[in-house]
C-alpha positions in Angstrom: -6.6 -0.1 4.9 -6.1 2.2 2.0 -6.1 6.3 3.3 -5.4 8.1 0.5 -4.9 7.5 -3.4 -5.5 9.1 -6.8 -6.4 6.3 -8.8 -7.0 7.6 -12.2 -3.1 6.8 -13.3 -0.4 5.0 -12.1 1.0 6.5 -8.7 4.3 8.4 -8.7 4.6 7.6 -4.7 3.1 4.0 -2.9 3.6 4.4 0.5 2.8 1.6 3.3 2.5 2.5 7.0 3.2 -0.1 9.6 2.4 1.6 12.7 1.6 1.4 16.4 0.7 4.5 17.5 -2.9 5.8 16.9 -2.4 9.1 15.5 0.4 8.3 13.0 -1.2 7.5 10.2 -3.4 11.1 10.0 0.1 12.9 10.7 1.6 10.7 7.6 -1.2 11.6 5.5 -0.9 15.5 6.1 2.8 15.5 5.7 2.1 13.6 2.5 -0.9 16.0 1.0 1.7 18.6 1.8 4.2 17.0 -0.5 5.2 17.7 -3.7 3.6 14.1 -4.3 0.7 15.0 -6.6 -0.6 11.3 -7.0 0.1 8.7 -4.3 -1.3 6.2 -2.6 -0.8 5.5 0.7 -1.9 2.3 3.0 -2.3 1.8 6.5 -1.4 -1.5 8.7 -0.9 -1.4 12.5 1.6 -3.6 13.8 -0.8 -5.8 15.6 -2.8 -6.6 12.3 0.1 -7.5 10.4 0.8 -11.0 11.0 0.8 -12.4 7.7 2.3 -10.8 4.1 1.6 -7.4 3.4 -0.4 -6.1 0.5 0.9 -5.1 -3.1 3.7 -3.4 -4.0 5.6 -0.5 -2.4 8.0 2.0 -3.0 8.8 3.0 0.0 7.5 1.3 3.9 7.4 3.7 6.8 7.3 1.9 10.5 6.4 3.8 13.3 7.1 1.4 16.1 9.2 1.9 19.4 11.5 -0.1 21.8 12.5 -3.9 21.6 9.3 -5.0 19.4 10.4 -2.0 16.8 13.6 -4.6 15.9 11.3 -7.5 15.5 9.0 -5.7 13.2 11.7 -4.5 10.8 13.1 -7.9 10.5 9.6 -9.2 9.5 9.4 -6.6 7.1 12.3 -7.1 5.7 12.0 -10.3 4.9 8.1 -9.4 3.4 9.0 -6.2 1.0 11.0 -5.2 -1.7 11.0 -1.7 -0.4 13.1 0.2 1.4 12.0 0.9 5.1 12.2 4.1 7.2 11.9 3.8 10.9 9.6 6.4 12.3 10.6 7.2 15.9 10.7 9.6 18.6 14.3 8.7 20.2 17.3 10.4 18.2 19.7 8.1 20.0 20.0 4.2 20.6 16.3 3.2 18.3 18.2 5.3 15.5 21.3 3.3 16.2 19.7 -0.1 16.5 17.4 0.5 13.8 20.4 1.2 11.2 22.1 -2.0 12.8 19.6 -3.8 11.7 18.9 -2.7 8.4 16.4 0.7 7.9 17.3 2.6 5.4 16.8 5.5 7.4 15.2 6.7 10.8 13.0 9.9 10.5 12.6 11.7 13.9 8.5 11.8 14.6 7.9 16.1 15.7 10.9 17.0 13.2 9.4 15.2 9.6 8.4 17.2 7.3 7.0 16.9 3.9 10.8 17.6 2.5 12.4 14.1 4.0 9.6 11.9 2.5 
């Protein structure tokens, strides 16, 4: 589900979201028009869709997912992008831990991100 994108060049940002919580994606794409990111584009999958591959290229993967299933969906994406993957959550304490553990590149915490981190 594409949100957002200025197709008239090549973006300088391509930005999937693999979420679970309803109102992420709408928070992503205001902290991302707020950006210094003058062309993006920015797609939309919620966990439960994405069973099979994911579509085109990335540059970056944001995954907003919580508890034990947040593990098993970064280790599906990981093995399914070429992208590094920042884990989206709202614990600052064992996800961030677990979540590094297992390979994010980073964890953003969700009511702290800012147009600055992306």
């Amino acid at each position: 589900m594409e949100r957002c994108s200025n197709k008239a060049s090549e973006p300088d940002l391509r930005v999937l979201l693999v979420y679970e919580s309803l109102d992420i994606p709408d928070e992503i794409e205001k902290t991302l028009l707020n950006s210094n990111f003058e062309n993006f584009h920015f797609e939309c999958l919620s966990v439960q869709l994405n069973s099979g591959g994911t579509p085109g290229k990335h540059d970056i993967c944001l995954l907003e997912s919580t508890g034990d299933s947040a593990i098993q969906h970064l280790l599906r994406l990981k093995a399914l992008l070429n992208c590094p993957i920042l884990v989206l959550t709202r614990d600052s304490g064992t996800e961030v831990l677990n979540a590094l553990r297992y390979g994010a590149a980073d964890c953003l915490i969700r009511g702290r991100l800012n147009a600055a981190e992306l």
